[in-house]
N, C-alpha and C positions, 0 to 999 in steps of 0.2 A: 560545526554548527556556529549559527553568530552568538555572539556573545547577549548580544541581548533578547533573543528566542530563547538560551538557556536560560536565565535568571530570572524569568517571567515567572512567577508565583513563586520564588523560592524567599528561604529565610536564611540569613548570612551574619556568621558573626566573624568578626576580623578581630585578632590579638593584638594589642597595639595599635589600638582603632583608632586613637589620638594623633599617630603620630604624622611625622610626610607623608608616608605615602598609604599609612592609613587614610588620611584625610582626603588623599588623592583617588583613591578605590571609591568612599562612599560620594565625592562628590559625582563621579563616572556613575555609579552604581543610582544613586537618586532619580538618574533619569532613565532607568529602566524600570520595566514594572514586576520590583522585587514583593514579595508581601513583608518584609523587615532587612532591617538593618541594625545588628547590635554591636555595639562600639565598643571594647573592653577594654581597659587600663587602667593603670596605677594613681595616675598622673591628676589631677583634680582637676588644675589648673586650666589644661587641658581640654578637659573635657568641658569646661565653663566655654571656653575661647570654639572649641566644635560648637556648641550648643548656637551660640550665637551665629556662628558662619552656615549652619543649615537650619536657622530659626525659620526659614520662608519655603519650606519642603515641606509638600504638601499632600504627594502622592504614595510615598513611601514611609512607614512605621520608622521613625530613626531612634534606637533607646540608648542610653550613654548605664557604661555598668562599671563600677568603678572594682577592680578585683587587680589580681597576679596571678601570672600562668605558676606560680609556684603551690597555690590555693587549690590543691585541688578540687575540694568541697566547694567553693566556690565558681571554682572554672565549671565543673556538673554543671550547676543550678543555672548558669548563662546558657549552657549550651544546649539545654533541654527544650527538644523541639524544633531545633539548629537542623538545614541539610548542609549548608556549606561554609567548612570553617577557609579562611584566610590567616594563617599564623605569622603573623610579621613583629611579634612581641620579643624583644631582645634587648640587653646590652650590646651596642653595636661599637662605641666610642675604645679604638685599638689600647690607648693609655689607661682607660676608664679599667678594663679588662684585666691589661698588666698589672693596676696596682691594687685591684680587688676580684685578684682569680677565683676565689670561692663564691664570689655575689653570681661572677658570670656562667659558672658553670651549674648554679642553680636555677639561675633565669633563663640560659641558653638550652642549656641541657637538660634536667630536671625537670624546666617547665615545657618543655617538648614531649618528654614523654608522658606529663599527662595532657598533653593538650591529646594526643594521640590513644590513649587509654581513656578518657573520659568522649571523646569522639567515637569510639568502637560501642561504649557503652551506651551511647543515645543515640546510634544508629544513624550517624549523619553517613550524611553522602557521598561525601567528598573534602579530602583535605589536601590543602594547598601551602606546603611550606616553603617560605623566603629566604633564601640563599645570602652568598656572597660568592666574586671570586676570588678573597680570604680564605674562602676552606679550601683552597686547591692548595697544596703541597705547601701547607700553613707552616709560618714561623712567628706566630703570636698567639696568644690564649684564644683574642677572639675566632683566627681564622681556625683554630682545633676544635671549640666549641660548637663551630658550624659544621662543620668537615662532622664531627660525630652526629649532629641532629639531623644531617640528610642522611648517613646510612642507616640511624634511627628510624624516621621518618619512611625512608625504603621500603626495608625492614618488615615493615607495619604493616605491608600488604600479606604477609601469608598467614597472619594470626584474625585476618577479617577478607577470606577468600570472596564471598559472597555480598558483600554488604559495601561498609565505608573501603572508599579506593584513597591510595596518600601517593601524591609527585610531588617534587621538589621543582623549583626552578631556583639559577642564581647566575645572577648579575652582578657588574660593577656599580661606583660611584653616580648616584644620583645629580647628576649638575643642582646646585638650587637647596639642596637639604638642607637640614637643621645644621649648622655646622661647617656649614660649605666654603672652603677655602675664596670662592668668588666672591661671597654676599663680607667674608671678612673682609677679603680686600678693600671692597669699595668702604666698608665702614673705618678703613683707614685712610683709605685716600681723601674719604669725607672730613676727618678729622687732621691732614697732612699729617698723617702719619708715617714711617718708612712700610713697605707693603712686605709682609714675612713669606720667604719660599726655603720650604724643606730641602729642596735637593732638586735643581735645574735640570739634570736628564731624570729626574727620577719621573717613572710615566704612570699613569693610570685611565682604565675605560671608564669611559662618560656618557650617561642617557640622560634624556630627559623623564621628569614626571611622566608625561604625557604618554612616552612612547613606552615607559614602566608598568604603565597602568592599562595599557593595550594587551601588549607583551602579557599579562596576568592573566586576565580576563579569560585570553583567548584561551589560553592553555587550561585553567580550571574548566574552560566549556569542553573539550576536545579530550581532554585528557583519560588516560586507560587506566592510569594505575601505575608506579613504577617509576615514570619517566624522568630524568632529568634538564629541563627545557633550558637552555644557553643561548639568550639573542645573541644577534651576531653585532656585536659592539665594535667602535672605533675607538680609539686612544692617541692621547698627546703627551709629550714631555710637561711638565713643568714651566719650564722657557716659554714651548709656544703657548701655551695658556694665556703666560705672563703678557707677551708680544701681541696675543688678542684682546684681551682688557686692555691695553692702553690704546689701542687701537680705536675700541668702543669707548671708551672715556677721551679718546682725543688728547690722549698724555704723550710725553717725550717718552721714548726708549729708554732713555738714561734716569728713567722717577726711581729714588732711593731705595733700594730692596733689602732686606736683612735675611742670609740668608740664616735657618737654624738650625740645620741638621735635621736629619730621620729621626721621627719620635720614636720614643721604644715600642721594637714589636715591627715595627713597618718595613716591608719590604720596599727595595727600590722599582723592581718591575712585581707588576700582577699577570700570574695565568687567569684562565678561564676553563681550560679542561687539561687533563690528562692523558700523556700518549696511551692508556691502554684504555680508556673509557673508547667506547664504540658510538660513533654519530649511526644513529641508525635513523634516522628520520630527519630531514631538510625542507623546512617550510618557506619558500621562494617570497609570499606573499605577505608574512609579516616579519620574513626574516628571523629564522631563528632557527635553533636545530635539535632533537629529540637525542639523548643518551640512555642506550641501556646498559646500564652499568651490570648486569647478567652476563652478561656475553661479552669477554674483553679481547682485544685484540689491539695491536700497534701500528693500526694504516693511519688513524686520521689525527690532527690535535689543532686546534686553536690557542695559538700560546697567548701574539700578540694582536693580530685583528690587523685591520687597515688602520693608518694615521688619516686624523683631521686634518684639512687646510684649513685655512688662517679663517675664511668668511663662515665657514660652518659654527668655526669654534664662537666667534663673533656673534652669529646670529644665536646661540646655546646661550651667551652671557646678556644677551639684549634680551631675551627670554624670561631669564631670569629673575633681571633688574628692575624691567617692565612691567612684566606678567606677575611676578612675585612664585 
C-alpha cells in the first residue's frame, strides 16, 4: 500500500519527535492527510525550534508533548487514542552511552519497553521501532542497547496476537544528522581549522534523510508484524569521504587533517545483518529487504553493501550543505 493511502485519517505519535529524523517523518508526514501528529520529547528546546519550522501546517493537527520514554504515566497519556507509534526516542551518541551506561539503558531499553506495553494497552495499531547497524554483533553499550530493544520489540508481537503489530527496521548513519561528521567538517574548514578523521579506512553506511524517511514510511504501511526491514545501503571508507568533501568544497587533497583515533566503543567496519538472520523478502523497488529472524539459517548476509563513487558521495555532501 502507498504510504500515503495508509496514513490518511490516522493519528501518529513519533518518540523523539524533535529530533532529525523525527523532524524529517512529520515534515513528510504533513503532507499527507493524517488526522494528527504528536511530537514527544524531552528536549524544550527543541520542540520551540519544531514549533516554528511547522508554524505554516495547516492541514494536519501537529501537538508538541514534551515527556521521556522513561515516564510511563506520561508516555499513556500521549499515546491515548494514538494508531501508530514511531519510536525513534534514544541515546544514540556511542561516547554519550560508554560514559553514562545506566542513562542509556534506561532510555534505550527501559523506555522501549514501555513504549511497547503502554502501546498494547491503548490499542494502537502498529509500532515501528528505529534500529541501528550498531546492534548487529555490537561492541559498544549503544549498539547492545539496540540489539536488546529489537528482540524486545520482536518479542511483542505474541503477548498482542490480535491487535498492536511491532517491526523493527535498522539502518546506518544518516549523512546530514545532528552530529554529522560532514556538517563538522565544513564548520572547520569555515573556521581554517585542521578537519578531524577517526580512522581513514575505518568505513560506514550512509543514507540520506530523504531516502530514511521513504524507507520508514513504506515499511510501517506494508508491514505484518515481526519483520526486520534492512535497506540496502552503500558505504565509504573515511578517506573517500574525506577525498569527496574537498572535492565539493574545491580544496587541495593535501588540507590539514588530524587524525584521532576510534572513539570508544566504535567499531572500525559496520554490519548490517547476521549470517543466520534469513532475508526472507526482497523489495526491488525501494530497495530493501525483510528478516525473519523466526526462521534462521546461514545462506544469505549483508555484511558490507556496495561502495560509493566519488560523485554519489559528492552529490550526498552537496545535499547536505545545501539543502540543510
Amino acid at each position: 500500500m502507498k504510504a500515503e493511502n495508509f496514513f490518511e485519517g490516522k493519528e501518529i505519535l513519533i518518540t523523539g519527535g524533535t529530533g532529525t529524523i523525527g523532524t524529517a517523518l512529520t515534515k513528510q508526514l504533513s503532507q499527507y492527510t493524517c488526522r494528527g501528529i504528536r511530537l514527544y520529547s524531552r528536549d524544550e528546546e527543541k520542540h520551540r525550534v519544531s514549533m516554528e519550522k511547522f508554524k505554516d501546517v495547516k492541514n494536519v493537527d501537529i501537538s508538541y508533548l514534551i515527556g521521556d520514554v522513561f515516564d510511563k504515566e506520561r508516555l499513556s497519556r500521549a499515546m491515548n487514542g494514538v494508531d501508530i507509534v514511531i519510536h525513534t526516542a534514544a541515546l544514540k551518541q556511542v561516547p554519550a552511552c560508554e560514559e553514562n551506561p545506566i542513562e542509556a539503558v534506561k532510555t534505550n531499553i527501559t523506555g522501549t519497553v514501555n513504549v511497547i506495553n503502554t502501546a498494547i494497552d491503548n490499542d494502537v495499531e502498529r509500532v515501528f521501532f528505529i534500529s541501528t547497524d550498531k546492534a548487529v554483533m555490537p561492541i559498544n553499550l549503544y549498539g547492545a542497547t539496540k540489539c536488546v530493544a529489537e528482540k524486545i520489540t520482536l518479542d511483542a508481537n505474541q503477548y498482542s496476537p490480535n491487535k498492536t503489530k511491532f517491526s523493527v527496521c535498522r539502518y546506518g548513519n544518516i549523512i546530514g544528522s545532528r552530529g554529522s561528521v560532514i556538517k563538522m567538517w565544513n564548520d572547520s574548514f569555515t573556521k581554517d581549522q585542521p578537519l578531524k578523521i577517526t580512522d581513514s579506512e575505518m568505513t560506514r553506511f550512509w543514507i540520506t534523510k530523504e531516502f530514511a524517511v521513504k524507507f520508514i514510511l513504506h515499511c510501517i504501511s506494508n508491514m505484518k508484524g515481526g519483520e526486520t526491514f534492512v535497506p540496502l545501503m552503500k558505504s565509504c571508507t573515511m578517506h573517500e569521504l574525506f577525498m569527496a568533501f574537498c572535492e565539493y568544497k574545491q580544496m587541495n587533497y593535501d588540507y590539514p587533517t588530524q587524525i584521532v583515533g576510534n572513539r570508544k566503543g566504535e567499531k572500525r567496519h559496520e554490519d548490517i545483518t547476521l549470517e543466520d538472520e534469513n532475508i526472507s523478502f526482497v523489495d526491488s523497488a525501494i530497495q530493501f529487504i525483510s528478516l525473519n529472524s523466526c526462521h534462521m539459517t546461514s545462506e544469505s548476509t549483508l555484511v558490507s553493501g556496495d561502495f560509493f563513487d566519488k560523485q554519489e558521495l559528492i552529490e550526498m555532501i552537496k545535499g547536505v550543505l545545501e539543502n540543510g
